[in-house]
C-alpha positions in Angstrom: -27.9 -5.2 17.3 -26.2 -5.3 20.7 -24.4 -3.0 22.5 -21.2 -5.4 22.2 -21.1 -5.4 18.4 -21.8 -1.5 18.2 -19.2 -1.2 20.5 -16.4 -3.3 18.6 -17.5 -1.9 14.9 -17.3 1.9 16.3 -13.9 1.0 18.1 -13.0 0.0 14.5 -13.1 2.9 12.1 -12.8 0.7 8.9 -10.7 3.5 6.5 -10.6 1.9 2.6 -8.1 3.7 0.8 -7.7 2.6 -2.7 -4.4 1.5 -4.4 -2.9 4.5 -6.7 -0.7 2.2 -8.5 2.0 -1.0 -7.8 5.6 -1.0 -7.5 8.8 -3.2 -8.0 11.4 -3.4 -5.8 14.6 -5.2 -6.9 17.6 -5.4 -4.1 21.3 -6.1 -4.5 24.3 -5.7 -2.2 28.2 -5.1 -2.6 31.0 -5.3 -0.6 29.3 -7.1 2.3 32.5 -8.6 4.8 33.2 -11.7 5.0 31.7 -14.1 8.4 35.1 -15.1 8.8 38.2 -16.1 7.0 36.8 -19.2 5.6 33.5 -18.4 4.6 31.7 -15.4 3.0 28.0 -14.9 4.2 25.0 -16.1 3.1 22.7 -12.8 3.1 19.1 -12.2 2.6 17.0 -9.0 2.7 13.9 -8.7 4.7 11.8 -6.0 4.1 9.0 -4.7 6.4 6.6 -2.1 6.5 5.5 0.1 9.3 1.6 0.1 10.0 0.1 1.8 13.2 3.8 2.2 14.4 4.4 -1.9 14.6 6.8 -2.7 11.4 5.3 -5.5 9.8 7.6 -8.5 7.1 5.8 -8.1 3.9 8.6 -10.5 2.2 12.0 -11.5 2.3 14.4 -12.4 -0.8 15.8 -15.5 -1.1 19.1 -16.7 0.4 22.3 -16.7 -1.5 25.2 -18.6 -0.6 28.8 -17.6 -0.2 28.4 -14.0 -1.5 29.7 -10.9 -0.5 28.0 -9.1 -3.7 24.5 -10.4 -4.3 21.9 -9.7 -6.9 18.5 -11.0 -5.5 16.2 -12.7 -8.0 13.1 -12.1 -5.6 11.2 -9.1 -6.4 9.0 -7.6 -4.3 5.7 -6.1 -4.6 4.3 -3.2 -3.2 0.8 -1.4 -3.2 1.9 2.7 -3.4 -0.8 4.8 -2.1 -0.5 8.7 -2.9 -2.2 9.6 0.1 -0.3 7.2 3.4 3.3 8.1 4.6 4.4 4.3 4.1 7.6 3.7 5.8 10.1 0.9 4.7 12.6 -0.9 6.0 15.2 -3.2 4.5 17.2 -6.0 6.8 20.2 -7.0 5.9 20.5 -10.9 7.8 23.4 -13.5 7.4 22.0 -16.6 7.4 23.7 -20.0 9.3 24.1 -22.3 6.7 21.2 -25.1 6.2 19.0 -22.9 7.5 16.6 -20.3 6.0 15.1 -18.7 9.0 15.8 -15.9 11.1 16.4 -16.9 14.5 19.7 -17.6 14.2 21.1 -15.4 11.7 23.4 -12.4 12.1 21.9 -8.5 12.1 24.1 -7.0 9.4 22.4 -3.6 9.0 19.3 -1.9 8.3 18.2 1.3 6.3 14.8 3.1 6.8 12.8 5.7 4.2 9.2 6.0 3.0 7.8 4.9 -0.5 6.9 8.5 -0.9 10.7 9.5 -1.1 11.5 6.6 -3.6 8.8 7.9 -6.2 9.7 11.5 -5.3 13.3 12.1 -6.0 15.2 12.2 -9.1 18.5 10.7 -10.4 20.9 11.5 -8.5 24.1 10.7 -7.2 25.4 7.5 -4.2 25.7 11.3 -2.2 28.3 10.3 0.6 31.7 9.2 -0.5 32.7 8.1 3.0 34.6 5.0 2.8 32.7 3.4 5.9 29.2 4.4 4.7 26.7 1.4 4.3 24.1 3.1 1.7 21.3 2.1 0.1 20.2 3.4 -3.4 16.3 3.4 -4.1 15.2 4.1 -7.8 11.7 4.5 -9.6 11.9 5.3 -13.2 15.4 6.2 -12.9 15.2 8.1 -9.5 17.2 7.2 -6.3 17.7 7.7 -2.7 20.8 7.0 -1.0 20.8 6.7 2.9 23.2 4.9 5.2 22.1 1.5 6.4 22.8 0.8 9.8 24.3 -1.8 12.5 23.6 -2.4 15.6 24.1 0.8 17.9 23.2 3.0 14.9 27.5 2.3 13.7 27.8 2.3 9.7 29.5 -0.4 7.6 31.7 -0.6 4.5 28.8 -2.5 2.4 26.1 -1.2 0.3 22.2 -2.1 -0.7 20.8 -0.8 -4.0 16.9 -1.3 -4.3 16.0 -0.9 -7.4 11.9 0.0 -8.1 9.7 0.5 -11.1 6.1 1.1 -11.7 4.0 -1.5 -13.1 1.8 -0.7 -16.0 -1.5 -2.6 -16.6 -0.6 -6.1 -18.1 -1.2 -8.4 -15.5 -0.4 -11.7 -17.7 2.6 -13.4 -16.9 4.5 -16.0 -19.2 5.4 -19.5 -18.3 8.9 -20.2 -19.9 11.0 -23.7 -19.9 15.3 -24.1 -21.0 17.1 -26.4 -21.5 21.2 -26.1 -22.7 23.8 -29.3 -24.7 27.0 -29.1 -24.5 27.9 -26.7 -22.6 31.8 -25.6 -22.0 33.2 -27.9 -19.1 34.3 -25.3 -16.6 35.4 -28.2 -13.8 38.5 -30.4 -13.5 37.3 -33.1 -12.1 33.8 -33.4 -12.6 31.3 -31.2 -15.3 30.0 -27.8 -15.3 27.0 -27.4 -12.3 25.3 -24.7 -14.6 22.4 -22.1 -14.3 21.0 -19.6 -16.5 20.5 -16.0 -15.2 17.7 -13.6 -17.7 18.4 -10.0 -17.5 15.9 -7.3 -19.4 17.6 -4.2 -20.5 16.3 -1.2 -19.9 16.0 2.0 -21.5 19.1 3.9 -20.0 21.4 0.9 -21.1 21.3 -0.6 -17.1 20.2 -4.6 -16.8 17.5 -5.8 -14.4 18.0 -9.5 -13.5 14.4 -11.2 -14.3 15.0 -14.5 -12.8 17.6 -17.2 -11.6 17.2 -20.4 -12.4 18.2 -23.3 -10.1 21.6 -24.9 -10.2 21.8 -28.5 -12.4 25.1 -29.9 -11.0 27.8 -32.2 -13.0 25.9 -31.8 -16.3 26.3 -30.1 -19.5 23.0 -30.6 -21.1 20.9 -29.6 -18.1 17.3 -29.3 -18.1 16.2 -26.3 -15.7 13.0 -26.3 -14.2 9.8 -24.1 -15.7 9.0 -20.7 -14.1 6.8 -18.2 -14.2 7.2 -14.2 -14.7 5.2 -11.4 -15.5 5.3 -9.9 -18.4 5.7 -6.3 -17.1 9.0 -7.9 -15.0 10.2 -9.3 -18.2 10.3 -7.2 -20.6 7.8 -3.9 -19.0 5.4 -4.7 -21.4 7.6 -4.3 -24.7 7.8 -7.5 -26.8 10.7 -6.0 -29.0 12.9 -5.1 -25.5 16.2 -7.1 -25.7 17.0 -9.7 -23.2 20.4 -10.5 -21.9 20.9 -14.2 -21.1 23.8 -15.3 -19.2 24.7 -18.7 -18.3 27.3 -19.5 -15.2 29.0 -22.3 -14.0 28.2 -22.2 -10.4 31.0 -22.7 -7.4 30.6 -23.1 -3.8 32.8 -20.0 -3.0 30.6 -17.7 -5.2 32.9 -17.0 -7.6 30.7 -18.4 -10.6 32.5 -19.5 -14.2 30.9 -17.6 -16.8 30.4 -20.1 -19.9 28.4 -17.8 -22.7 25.2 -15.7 -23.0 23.0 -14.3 -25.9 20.3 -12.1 -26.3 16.7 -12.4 -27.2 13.2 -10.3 -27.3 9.8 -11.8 -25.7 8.6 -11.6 -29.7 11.3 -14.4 -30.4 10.1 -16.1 -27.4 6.6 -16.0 -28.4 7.3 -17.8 -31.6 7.8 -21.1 -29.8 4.1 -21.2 -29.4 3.8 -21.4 -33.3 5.9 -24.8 -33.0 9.1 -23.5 -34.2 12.3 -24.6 -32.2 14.2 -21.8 -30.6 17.7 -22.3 -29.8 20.7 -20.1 -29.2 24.3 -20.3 -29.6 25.8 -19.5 -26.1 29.0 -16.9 -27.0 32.0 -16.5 -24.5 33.4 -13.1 -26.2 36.6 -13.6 -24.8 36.9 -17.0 -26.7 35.3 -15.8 -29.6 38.8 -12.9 -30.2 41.4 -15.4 -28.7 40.3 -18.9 -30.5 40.2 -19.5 -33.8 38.2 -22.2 -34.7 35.6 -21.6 -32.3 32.3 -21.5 -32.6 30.1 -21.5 -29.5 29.9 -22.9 -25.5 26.8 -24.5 -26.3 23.8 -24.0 -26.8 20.6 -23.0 -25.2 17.0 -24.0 -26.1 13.4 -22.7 -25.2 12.0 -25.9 -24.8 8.1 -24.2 -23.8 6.6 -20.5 -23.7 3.1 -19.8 -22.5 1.1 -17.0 -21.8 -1.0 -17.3 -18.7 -4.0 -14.8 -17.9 -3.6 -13.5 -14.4 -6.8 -13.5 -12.5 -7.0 -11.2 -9.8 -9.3 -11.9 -6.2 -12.2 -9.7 -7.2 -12.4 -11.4 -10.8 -12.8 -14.8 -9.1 -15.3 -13.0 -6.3 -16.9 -11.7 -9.1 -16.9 -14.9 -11.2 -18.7 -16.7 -8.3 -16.5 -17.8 -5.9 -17.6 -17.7 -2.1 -15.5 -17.4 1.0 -17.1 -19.8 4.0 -16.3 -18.1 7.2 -15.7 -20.3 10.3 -14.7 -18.8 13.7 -13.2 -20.8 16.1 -12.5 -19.2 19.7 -10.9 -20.7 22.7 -12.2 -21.3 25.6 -9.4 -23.4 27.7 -9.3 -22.6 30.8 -6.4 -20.4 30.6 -8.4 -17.4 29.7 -9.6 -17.0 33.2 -13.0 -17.0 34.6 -15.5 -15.0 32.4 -17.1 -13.0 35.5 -13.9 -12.1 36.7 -13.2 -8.9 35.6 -9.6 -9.8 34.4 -10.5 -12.8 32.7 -10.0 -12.5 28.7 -13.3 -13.9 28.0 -15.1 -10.7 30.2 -17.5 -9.6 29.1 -17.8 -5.6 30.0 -20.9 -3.6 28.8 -19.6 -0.9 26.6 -15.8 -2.0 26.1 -15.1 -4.8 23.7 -12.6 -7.9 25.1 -9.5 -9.1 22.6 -11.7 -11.8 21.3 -14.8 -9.6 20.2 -12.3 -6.8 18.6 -9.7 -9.4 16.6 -13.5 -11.0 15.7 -15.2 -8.1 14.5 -12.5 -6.5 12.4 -11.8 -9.5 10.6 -15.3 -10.6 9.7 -16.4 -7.4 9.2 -14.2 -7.9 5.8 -15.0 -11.5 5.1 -18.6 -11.4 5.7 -18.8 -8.9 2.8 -17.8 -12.0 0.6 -20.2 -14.4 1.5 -23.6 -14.2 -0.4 -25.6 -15.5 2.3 -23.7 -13.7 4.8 -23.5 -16.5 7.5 -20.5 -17.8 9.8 -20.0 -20.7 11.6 -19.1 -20.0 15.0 -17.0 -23.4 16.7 -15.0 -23.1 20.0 -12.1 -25.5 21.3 -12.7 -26.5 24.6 -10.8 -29.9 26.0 -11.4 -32.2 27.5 -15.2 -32.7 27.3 -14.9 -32.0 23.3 -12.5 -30.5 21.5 -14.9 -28.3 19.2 -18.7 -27.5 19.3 -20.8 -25.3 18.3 -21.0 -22.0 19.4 -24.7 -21.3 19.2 -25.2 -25.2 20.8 -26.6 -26.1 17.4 -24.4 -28.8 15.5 -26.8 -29.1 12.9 -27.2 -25.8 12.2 -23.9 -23.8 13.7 -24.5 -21.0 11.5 -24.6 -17.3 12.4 -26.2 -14.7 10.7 -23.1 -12.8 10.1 -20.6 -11.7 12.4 -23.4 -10.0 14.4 -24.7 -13.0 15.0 -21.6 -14.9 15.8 -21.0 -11.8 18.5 -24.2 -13.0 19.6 -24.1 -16.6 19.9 -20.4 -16.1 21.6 -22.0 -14.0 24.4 -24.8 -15.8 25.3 -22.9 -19.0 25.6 -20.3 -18.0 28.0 -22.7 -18.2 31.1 -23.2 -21.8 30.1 -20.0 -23.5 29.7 -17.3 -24.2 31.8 -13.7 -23.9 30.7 -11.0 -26.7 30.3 -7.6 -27.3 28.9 -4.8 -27.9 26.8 -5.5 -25.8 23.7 -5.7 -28.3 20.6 -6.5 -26.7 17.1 -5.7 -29.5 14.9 -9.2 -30.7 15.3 -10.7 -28.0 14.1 -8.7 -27.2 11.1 -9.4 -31.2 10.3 -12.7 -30.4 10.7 -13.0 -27.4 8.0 -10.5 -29.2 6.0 -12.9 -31.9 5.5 -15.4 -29.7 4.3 -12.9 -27.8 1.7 -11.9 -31.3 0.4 -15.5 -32.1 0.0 -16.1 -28.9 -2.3 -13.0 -29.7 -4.2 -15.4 -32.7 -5.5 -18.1 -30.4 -6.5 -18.7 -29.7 -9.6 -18.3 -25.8 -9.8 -15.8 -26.0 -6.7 -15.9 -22.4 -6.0 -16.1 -22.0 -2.0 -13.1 -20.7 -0.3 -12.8 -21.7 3.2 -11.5 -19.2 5.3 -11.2 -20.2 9.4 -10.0 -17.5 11.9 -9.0 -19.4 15.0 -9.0 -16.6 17.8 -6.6 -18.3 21.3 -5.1 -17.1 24.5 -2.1 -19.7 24.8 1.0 -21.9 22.7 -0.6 -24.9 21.5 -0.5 -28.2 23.1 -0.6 -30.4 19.6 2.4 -28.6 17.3 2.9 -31.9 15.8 -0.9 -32.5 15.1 -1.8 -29.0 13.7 1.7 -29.1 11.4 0.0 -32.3 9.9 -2.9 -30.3 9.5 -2.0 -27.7 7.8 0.4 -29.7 5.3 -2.9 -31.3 4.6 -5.2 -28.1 4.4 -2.4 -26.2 2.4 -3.4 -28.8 -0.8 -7.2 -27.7 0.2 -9.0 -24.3 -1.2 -8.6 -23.5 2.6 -6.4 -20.7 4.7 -6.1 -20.1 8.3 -5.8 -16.9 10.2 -4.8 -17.4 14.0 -4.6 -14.5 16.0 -3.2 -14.8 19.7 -4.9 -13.0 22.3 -2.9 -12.0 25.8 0.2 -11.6 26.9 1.3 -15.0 26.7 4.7 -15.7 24.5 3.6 -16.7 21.6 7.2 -17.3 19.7 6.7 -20.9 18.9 3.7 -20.3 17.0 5.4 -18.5 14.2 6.7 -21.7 13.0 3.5 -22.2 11.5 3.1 -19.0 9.7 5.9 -20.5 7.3 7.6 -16.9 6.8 10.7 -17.7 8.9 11.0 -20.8 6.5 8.8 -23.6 4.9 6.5 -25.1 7.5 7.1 -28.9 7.4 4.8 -32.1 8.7 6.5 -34.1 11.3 7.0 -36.4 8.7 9.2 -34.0 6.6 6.5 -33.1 4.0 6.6 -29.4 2.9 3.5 -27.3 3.0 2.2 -26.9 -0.9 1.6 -23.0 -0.4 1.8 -20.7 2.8 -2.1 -20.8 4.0 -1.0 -19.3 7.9 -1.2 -16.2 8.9 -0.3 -15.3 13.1 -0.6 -12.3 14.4 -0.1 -11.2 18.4 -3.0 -8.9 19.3 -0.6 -7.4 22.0 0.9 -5.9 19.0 -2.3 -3.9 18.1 -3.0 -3.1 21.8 -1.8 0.8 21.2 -2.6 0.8 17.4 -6.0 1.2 15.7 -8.0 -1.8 16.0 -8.2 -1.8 11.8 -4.7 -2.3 11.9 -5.0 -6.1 12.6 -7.9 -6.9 10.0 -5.1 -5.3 7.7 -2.5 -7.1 8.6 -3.8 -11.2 9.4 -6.1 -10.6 5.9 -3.4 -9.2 3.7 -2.4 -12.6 2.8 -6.0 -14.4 1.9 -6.4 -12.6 -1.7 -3.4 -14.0 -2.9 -3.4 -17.3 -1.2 -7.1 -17.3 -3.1 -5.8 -16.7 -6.4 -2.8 -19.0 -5.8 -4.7 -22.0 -5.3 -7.4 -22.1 -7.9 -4.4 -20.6 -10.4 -2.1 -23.4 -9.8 -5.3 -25.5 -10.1 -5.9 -24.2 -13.7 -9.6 -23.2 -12.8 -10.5 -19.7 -13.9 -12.9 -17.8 -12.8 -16.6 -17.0 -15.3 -16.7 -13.9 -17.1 -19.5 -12.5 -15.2 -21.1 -13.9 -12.3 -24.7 -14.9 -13.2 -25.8 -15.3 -9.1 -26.2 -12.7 -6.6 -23.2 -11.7 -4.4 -23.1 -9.8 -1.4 -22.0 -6.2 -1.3 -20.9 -4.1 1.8 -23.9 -2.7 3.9 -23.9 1.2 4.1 
């Protein structure tokens, strides 16, 4: 083993800590002011987690329109480990209309506590009555904590945040559920009713949860609403007998939504669909039911499909037989500087890992575990003499025995090459895309494709690589990119799809998120195991997204050999 790799792995310190349990977090706001006098705002909440002092987004809720009192349907899920201090922090955004990222919104406030106070604390009170307080209430199983949420300049607000959390218990299985409505009450003058049907599970204490939102049908009183999945601990926490409040609304653009009826329900009810009996509700407007005679419902609400869907987890499909194909692809444009100068990135010194070796070696360290053969394909981008080769010189063999090997190959080849420019990565994510459509024809189809794309500069083909990866994102394929140096790296975000849907020149919408960027500037003063965290936090779901949504499931037990970490 060389001195290099010894160097990077011991800089590392790879620290598993195992996941006690995982918790629900549910947000809602009141009393948010208005943007101005003719609109209200359209907020979201972003929350972030603090890792090695850098906070990191680990989701964000989804954007509601003209609402100064918002109930989130986004819930977010978090891994609670008994053992870390794990800091959150909630963002409270206004967003510009028409648009869903962040760049343009308006700050609104922020609160800031640790997962260990959530579980730690019982019921208790909103604690400060202070008419100019913006608070934020966090409950698990009952339990709160109230802090104020702050502006800009650490000034309070008159709003208020409540995040509500729960423990999950061990069903993983979630339930795919379809409605439809018929003549519905017409809430609208001049045209019909623009209905959408809100599910609520009521919990022990007599409080409602809101389980999901569907979308808005407009002008049409026997709307069909699109199927949607939840999990059957969100739904109902496991109890098939737990009521379920149903509500249906007629939507309007100033947030003030018509109510038309609801009616209540248990999953066991739902569950009966699946024995081919038609469930249907009468949708009940109380009010109308004391004040009108003759009346007899709003309409009605039907169940047109249930299904119970088994939830796979990553290791069931590792385990089942599925192998993650590791490709490295590190930049070599000219950019990076001369290799034998001593402040090019690309330096190689004898005992001190560069940015390249130490973003390489913590994230393969990880994947290489996964791969039964244990190798890697090293591939650099170099323009213009070719925009990919391999890094070991051999194209028909560019594999590396693990990341060793790839550490290897990527030092001996830097004498021997001579650096160019731009920096174009749409090649090379063609290039492994090709390969994960080809597996996709297979007939066990079972290999992930995982490329880490390690580069010093903003890309020179945006337009190319967004084609790309709209492509790659239908493909059992995701892509890690991880920019090394100082340079400003603020247009590459766009591709990471968290500061809204990554589209194709062409307007075509990404099927699933499949990018993950991360600046290794912000791991310069953290531990080094802090990025293979971060840029591979994403993969295991995006794994058992794909082949989910695919319907392919993984075997009960593997019958071949898989790798397992070396002591």
């Amino acid at each position: 083993m060389s001195n290099i790799y010894e160097s990077a792995e011991a800089t590392l310190g790879f620290i598993s800590s195992p996941c006690l349990t995982k918790v629900e977090l549910r947000v809602a706001c009141r009393g948010i002011s208005d943007r101005d006098a003719l609109s209200k705002p359209d907020p979201c909440v972003v929350l972030k987690m603090q890792s090695h002092g850098q906070w990191f987004e680990v989701d964000r809720t989804e954007v509601i329109r003209s609402s100064s009192g918002p109930v989130f349907s986004k819930i977010f899920l978090v891994d609670y480990y008994f053992e870390e201090v794990q800091r959150l922090r909630l963002e409270l955004h206004d967003i510009s209309s028409g648009n869903n990222g962040l760049r343009d919104a308006d700050f609104l406030g922020a609160m800031e506590c640790t997962l260990g106070q959530v579980s730690a604390l019982r019921k208790q009170s909103n604690g400060s009555n202070a008419k100019d307080t913006f608070c934020c209430t966090v409950i698990v199983s009952q339990r709160k904590l109230t802090k104020a949420l702050l502006k800009q300049g650490n000034t309070t607000g008159k709003s208020s945040i409540t995040v509500t959390a729960e423990e999950l218990s061990g069903n993983d299985d979630y339930v795919e559920l379809s409605f439809s409505a018929r003549k519905l009450d017409d809430k609208d003058f001049f045209s019909k009713s623009d209905p959408f049907l809100e599910i609520f599970r009521i919990n022990d204490d007599g409080t409602e949860s809101l389980v999901h939102r569907t979308e808005t049908v407009m002008n049409n009183l026997s709307p069909v609403w699109k199927s949607f999945k939840v999990s059957l601990n969100t739904l109902c926490s496991g109890d098939h007998e737990r009521a379920l409040k149903c509500t249906v609304w007629d939507w309007d653009s100033n947030g003030k939504h018509d109510f038309i009826g609801e009616f209540q329900t248990t999953f066991k009810e739902l569950r009966a669909e699946q024995d081919g009996k038609q469930i249907q509700w009468e949708c009940i407007n109380p009010k109308y039911q004391v004040k009108k005679k003759n009346y007899r419902n709003s309409g009605m609400v039907i169940l047109n499909h249930c299904k119970i869907i088994k939830m796979y987890s990553f290791l069931d499909y590792i385990m089942g037989g599925c192998q993650i194909q590791f490709t490295v692809a590190i930049d070599f444009t000219a950019s990076n500087g001369d290799p034998r100068n001593s402040c090019s990135l690309h330096y190689i010194h004898p005992y001190q890992p560069n940015e390249y070796l130490k973003a390489l070696v913590a994230v393969g360290e990880i994947c290489q575990d996964y791969d039964r053969f244990e190798n890697m394909k090293g591939k650099c981008i170099c323009q213009p003499v070719s925009h990919d080769f391999a890094v070991n010189f051999d194209e028909d063999n560019p594999e590396c025995a693990g990341i060793q090997g790839v550490v290897e190959a990527y030092q001996n080849c830097l004498p021997k090459i001579q650096l160019y420019g731009p920096t174009n990565i749409a090649p090379i994510i063609q290039k492994v895309a090709s390969s994960a459509s080809e597996e996709m024809h297979t007939k066990e189809a079972m290999e992930y494709f995982i490329l880490l794309i390690l580069t010093d500069g903003v890309i020179t083909d945006m337009a190319d690589t967004r084609e790309a990866i709209v492509h790659a994102s239908h493909l059992p394929m995701s892509v890690i990119i991880v920019g090394v140096g100082n340079a400003d790296f603020t247009d590459m975000q766009i591709l990471d799809g968290d500061d809204g849907i990554l589209r194709s020149p062409k307007g075509e919408p990404v099927l699933r998120d499949i990018v993950q960027f991360v600046p290794f500037k912000d791991f310069k003063h953290a531990s080094p195991a802090a990025l293979a965290k971060s840029v591979l936090a994403e993969v295991p779901n995006q794994v058992v997204d794909y082949y989910n949504n695919k319907g392919q499931y993984p075997e009960p037990a593997c019958t071949q050999p898989i790798a397992h970490p070396k002591k």
